[in-house]
NUNU-328441 format. One record per residue: residue in three letters; x, y, z of N, C-alpha, C in turn. Coordinates in Angstrom, 3 decimals. Example, Ala and Ser with C-alpha at 12.3 -4.5 7.8 and 13.67 -1.06 7.14 Angstrom:
> aa_n_east_n_north_n_up_ca_east_ca_north_ca_up_c_east_c_north_c_up
> ALA_13.190_-5.690_7.800_12.300_-4.500_7.800_13.200_-3.300_7.800
> SER_12.850_-2.250_7.080_13.670_-1.060_7.140_12.900_0.030_7.870
% end
This chain:
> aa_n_east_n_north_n_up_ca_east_ca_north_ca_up_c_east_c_north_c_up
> UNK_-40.881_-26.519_21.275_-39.685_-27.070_21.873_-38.550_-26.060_21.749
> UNK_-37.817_-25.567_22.925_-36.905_-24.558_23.081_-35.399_-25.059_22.739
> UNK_-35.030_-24.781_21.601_-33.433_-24.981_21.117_-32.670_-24.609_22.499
> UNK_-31.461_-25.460_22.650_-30.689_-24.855_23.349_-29.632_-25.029_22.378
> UNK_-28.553_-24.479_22.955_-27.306_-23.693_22.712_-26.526_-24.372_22.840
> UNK_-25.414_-25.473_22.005_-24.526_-26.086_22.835_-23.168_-25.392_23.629
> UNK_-22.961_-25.832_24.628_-21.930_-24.881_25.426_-20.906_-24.036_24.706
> UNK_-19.832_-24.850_23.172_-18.901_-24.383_22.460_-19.618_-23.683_22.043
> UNK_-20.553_-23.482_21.181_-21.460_-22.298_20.574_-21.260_-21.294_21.210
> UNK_-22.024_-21.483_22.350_-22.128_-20.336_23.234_-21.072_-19.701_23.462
> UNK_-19.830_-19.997_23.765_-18.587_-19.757_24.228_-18.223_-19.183_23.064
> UNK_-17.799_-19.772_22.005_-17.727_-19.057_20.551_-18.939_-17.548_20.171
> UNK_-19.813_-17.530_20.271_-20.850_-16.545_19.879_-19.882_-15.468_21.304
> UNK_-19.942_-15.845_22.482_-19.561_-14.734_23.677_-17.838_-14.492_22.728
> UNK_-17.048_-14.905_22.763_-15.960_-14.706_22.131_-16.141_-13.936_20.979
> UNK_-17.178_-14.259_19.843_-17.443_-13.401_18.826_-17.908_-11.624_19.129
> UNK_-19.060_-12.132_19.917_-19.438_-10.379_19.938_-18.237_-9.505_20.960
> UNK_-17.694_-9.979_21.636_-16.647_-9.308_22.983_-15.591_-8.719_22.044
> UNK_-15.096_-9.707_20.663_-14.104_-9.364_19.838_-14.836_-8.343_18.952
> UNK_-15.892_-8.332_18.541_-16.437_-7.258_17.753_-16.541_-6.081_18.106
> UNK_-17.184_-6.226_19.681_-17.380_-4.953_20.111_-15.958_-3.893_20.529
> UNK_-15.164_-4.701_20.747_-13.548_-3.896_20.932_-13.332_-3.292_19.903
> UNK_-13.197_-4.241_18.468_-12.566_-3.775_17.052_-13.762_-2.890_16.696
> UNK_-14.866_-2.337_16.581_-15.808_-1.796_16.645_-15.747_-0.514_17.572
> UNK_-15.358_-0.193_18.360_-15.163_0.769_19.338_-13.594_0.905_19.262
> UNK_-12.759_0.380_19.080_-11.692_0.888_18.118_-10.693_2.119_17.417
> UNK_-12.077_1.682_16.379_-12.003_2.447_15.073_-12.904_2.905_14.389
> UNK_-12.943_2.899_13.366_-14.379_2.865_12.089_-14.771_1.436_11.654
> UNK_-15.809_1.259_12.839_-16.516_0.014_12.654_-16.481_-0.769_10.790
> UNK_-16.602_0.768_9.948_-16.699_-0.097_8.231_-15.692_-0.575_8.009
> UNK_-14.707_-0.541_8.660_-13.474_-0.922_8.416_-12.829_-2.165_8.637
> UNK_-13.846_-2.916_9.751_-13.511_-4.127_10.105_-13.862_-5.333_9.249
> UNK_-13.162_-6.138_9.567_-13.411_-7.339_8.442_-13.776_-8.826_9.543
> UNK_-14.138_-9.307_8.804_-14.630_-10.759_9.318_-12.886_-11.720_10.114
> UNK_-12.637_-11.328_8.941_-10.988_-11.804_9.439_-10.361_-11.596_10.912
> UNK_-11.085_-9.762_10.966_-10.344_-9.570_12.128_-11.021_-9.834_13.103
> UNK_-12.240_-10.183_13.309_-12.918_-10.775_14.245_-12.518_-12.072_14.418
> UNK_-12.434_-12.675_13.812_-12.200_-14.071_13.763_-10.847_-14.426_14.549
> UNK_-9.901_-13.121_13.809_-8.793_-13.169_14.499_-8.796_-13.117_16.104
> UNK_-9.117_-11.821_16.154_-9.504_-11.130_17.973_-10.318_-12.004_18.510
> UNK_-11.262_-12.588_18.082_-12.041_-13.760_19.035_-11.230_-14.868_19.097
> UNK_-10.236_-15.425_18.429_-9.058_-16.794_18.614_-10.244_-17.885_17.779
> UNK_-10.796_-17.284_17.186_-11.797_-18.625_16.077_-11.351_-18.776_15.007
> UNK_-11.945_-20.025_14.525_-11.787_-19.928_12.873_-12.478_-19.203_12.274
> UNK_-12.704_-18.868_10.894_-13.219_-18.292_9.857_-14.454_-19.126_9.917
> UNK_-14.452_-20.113_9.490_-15.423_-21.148_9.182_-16.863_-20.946_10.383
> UNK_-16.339_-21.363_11.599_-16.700_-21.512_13.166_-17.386_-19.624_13.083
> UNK_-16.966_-19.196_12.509_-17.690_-17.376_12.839_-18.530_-17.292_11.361
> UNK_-17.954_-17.568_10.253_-19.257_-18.084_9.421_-20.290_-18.775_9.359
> UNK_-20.317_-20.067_9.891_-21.711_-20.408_10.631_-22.457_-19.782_11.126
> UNK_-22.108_-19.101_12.057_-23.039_-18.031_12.708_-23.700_-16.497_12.122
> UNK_-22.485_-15.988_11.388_-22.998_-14.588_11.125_-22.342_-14.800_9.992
> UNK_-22.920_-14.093_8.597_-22.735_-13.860_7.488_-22.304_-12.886_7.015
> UNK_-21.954_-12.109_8.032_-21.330_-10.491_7.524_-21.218_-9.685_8.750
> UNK_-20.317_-8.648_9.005_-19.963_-8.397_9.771_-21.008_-7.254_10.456
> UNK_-22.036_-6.697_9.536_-23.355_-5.853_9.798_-23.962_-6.793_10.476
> UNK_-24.183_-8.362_10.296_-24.747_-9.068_11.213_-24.756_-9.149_12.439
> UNK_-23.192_-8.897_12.427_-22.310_-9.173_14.414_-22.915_-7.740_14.872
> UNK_-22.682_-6.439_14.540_-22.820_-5.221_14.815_-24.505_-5.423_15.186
> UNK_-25.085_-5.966_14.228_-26.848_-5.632_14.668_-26.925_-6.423_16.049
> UNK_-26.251_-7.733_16.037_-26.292_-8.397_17.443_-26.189_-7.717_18.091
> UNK_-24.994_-7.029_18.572_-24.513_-6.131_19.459_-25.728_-5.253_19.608
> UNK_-26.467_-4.794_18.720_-27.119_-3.812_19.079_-28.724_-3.741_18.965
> UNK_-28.822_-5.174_18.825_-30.324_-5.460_19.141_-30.850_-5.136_20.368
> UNK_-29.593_-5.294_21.280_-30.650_-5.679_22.767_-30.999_-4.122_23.318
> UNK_-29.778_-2.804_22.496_-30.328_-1.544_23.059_-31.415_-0.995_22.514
> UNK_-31.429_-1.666_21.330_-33.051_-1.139_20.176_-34.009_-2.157_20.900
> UNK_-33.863_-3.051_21.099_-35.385_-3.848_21.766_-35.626_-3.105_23.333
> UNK_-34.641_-2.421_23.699_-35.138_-1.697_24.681_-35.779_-0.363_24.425
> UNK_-35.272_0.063_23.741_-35.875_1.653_23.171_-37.051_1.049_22.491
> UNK_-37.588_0.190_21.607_-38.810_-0.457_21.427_-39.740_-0.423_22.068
> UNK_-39.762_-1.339_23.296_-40.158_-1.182_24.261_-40.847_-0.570_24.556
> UNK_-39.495_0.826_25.637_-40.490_2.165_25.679_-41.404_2.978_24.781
> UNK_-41.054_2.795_23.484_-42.260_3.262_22.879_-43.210_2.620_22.682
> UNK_-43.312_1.299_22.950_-44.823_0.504_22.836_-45.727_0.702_24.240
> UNK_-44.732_0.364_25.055_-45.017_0.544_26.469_-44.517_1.373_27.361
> UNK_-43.696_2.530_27.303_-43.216_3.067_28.709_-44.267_4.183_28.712
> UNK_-43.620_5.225_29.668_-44.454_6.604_30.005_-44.167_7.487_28.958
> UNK_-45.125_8.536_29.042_-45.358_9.399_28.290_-43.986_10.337_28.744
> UNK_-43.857_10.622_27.796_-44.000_11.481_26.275_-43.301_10.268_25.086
> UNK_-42.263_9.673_25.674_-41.785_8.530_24.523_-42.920_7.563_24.795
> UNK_-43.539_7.077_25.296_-44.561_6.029_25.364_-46.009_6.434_25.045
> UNK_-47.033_5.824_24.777_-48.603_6.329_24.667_-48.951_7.200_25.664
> UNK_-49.286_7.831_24.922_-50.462_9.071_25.512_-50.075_10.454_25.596
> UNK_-48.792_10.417_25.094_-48.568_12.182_24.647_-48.952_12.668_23.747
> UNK_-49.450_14.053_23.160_-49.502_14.382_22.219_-48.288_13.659_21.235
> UNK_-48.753_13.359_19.177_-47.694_13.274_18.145_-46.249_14.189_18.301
> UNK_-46.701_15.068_18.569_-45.494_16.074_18.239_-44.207_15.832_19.664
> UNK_-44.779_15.942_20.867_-44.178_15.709_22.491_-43.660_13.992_21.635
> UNK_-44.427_13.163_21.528_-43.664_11.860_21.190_-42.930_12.036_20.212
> UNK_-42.491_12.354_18.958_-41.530_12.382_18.358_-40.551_13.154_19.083
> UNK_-40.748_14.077_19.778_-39.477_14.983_19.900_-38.915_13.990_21.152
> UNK_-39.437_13.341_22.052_-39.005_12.440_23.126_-38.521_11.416_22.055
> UNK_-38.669_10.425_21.317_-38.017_9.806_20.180_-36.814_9.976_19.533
> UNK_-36.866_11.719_19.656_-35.775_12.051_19.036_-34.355_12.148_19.682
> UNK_-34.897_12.247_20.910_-33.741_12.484_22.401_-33.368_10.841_22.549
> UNK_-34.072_10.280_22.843_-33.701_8.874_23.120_-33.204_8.748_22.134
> UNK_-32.881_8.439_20.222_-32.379_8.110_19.677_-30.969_8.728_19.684
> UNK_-30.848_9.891_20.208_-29.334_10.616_20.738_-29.064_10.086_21.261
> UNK_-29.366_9.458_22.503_-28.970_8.917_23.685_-28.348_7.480_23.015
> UNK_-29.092_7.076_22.279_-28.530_5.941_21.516_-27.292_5.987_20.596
> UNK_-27.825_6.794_19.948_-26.597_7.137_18.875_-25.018_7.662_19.686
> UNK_-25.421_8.632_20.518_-24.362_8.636_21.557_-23.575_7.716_22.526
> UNK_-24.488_7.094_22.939_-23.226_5.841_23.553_-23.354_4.405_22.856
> UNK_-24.102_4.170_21.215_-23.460_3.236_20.318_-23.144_3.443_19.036
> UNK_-22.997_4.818_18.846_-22.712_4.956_17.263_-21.939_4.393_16.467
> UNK_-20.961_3.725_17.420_-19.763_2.829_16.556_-20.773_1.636_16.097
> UNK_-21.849_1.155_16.989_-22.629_-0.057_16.822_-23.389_0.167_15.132
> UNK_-24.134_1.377_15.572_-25.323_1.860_14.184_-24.601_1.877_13.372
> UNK_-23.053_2.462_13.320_-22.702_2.652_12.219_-22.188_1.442_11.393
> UNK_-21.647_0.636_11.899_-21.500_-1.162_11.664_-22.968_-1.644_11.069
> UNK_-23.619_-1.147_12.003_-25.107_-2.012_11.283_-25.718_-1.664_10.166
> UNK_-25.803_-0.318_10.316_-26.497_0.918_9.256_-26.311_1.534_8.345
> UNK_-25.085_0.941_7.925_-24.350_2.310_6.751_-25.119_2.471_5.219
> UNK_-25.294_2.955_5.031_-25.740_3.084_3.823_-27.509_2.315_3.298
> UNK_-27.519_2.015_2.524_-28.965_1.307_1.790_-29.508_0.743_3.255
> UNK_-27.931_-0.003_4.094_-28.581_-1.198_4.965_-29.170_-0.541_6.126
> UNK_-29.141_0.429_6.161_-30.014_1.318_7.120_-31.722_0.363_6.783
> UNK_-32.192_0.273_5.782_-33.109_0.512_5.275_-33.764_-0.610_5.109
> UNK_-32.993_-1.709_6.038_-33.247_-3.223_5.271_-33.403_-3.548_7.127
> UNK_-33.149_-3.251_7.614_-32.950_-3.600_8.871_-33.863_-3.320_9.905
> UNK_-34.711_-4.884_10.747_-35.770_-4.395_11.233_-35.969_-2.882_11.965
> UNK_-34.889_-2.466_12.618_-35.269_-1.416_13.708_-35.604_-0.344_13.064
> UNK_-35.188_-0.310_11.306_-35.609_0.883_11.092_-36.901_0.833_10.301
> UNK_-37.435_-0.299_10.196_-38.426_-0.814_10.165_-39.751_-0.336_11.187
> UNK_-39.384_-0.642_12.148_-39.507_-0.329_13.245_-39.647_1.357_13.581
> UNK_-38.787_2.017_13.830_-38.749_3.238_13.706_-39.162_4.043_12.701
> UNK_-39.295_3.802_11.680_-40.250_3.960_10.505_-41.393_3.743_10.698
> UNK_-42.253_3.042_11.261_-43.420_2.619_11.644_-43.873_4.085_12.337
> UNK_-43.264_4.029_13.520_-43.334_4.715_14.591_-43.781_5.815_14.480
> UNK_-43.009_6.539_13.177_-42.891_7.797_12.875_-44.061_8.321_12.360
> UNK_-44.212_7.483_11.379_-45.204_7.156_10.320_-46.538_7.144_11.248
> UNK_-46.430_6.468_12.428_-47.886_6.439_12.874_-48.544_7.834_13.914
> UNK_-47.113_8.981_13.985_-47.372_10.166_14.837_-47.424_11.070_13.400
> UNK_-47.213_10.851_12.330_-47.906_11.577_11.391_-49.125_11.568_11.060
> UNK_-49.175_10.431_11.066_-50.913_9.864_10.797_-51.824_10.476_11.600
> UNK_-51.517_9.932_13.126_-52.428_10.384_14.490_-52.200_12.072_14.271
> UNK_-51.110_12.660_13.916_-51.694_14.020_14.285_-52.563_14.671_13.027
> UNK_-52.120_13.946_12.121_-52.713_14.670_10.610_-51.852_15.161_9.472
> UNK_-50.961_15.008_10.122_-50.298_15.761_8.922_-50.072_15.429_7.679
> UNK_-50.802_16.218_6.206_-50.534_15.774_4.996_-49.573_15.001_4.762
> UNK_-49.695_13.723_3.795_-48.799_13.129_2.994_-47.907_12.367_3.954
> UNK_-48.364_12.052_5.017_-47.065_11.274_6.017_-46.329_10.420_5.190
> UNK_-46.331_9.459_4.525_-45.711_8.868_3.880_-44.262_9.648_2.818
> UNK_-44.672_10.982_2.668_-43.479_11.627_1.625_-42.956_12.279_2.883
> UNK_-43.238_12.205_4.084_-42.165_12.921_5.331_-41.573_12.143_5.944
> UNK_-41.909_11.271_6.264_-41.528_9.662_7.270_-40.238_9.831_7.538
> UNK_-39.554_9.430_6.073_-38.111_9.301_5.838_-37.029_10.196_5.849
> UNK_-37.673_11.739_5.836_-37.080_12.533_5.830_-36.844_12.841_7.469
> UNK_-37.832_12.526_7.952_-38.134_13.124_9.252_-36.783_12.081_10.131
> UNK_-36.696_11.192_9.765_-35.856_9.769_10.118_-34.064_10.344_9.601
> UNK_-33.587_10.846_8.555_-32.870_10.857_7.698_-31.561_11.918_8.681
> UNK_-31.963_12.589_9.935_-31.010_12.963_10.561_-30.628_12.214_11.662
> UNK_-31.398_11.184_12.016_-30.733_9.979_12.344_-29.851_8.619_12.236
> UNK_-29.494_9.450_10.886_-28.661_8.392_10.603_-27.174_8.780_10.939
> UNK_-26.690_7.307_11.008_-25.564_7.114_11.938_-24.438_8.022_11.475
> UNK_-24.068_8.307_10.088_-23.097_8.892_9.347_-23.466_10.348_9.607
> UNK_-24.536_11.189_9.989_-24.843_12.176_10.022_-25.057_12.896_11.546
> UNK_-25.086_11.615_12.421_-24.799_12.147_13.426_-23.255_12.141_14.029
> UNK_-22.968_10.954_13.524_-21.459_11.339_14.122_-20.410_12.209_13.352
> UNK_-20.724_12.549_12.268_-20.230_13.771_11.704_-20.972_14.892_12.440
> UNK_-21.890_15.111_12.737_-22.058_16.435_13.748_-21.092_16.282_15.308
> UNK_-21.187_15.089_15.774_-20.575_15.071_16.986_-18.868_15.156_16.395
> UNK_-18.123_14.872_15.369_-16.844_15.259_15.375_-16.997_16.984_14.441
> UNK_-17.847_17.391_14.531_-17.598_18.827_14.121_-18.054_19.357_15.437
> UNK_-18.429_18.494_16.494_-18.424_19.397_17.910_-19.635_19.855_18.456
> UNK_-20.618_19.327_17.569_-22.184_19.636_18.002_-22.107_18.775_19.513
> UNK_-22.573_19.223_20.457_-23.344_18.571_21.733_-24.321_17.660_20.899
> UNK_-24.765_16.403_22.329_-25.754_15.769_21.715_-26.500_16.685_22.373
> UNK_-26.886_17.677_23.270_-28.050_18.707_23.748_-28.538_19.595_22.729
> UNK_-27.348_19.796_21.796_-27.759_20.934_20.727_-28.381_20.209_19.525
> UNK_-28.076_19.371_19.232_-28.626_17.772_18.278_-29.989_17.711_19.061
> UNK_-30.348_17.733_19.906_-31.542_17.159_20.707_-32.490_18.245_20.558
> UNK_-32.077_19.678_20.596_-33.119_20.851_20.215_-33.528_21.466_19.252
> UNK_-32.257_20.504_18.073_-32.484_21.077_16.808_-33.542_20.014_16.250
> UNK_-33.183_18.727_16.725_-34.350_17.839_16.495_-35.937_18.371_16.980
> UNK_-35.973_18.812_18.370_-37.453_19.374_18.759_-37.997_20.195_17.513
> UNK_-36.867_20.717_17.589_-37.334_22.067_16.442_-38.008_21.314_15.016
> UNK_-37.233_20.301_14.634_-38.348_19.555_13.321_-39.393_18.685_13.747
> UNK_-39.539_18.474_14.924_-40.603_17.684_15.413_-41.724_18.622_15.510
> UNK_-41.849_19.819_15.478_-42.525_21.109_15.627_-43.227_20.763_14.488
> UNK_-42.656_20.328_13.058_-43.497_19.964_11.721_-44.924_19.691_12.283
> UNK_-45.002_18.450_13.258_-46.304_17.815_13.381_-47.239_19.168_14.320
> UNK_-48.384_19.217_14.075_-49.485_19.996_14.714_-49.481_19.764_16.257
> UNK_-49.411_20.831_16.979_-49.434_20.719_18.542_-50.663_19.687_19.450
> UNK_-51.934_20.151_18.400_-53.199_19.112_19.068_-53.390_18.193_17.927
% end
């Protein structure tokens, strides 16, 4: 049996994320508080606590629906990010799309991701998997002691400190190929 939504909900949740995503794009997403959402959406405290428990909550909303798309393509799209490229061609296509991500939502990742909570959170769950399973398929020793490392310049604090020291995301994107090179060509 399919829950529905009662209309105020709905209206409240659209009011919630519209106010997040402004104060979030902003500024420094860590900076925002529940308050000020609450404020900028015209809700109560209470009425935005029901729903989300922290403000990494609202941010992952926001940014579920671009990670369930990048998902996706790696379960299912075309090659080279999708099945049937060589390990090494799929990570380095992985690695571009996650630019592409990080580039037009980093204010989002960084709300969602900061710190430990990187680590708790399905997508990187997810992307961890991923990684983990083009180590495996190509061979490479010890996948498990690389996984994370291989993951660890994707994080949100580390890329947008390269993009305000002026890195291109093109030059981010070749320096990534270049560690995707780790995995064996066949």
């Amino acid at each position: 049996m399919e829950t529905r939504e009662r209309a105020d909900a709905a209206r409240n949740r659209a009011k919630v994320l519209s106010a997040a995503a402004e104060l979030f794009a902003a500024g420094d997403p860590r900076a925002v508080t529940m308050d000020d959402i609450a404020r900028t959406a015209g809700i109560g405290r209470g009425t935005l606590y029901r729903r989300y428990p922290d403000v990494t909550s609202i941010a992952a909303a926001l940014l579920d629906e671009h990670e369930r798309r990048l998902q996706e393509e790696l379960l299912r799209g075309a090659p080279p990010l999708g099945p049937g490229a060589p390990p090494h061609e799929r990570l380095t296509a992985f690695y571009a799309a996650m630019v592409e991500l990080l580039e037009s939502h980093g204010h989002l990742v960084l709300g969602a991701e900061t710190g430990e909570k990187r680590f708790t959170i399905g997508a990187y769950g997810f992307w961890r998997a991923h990684v983990l399973a083009l180590l495996r398929q190509s061979g490479t020793p010890d996948p498990e002691a690389l996984v994370d490392s291989l993951l660890a310049p994707l994080a949100p604090e580390v890329f947008l400190q390269q993009r305000a020291q002026g890195v291109t995301p093109d030059r981010i994107k070749a320096a990534l190929a270049r560690l995707a090179s780790v995995l064996p060509a066949d």
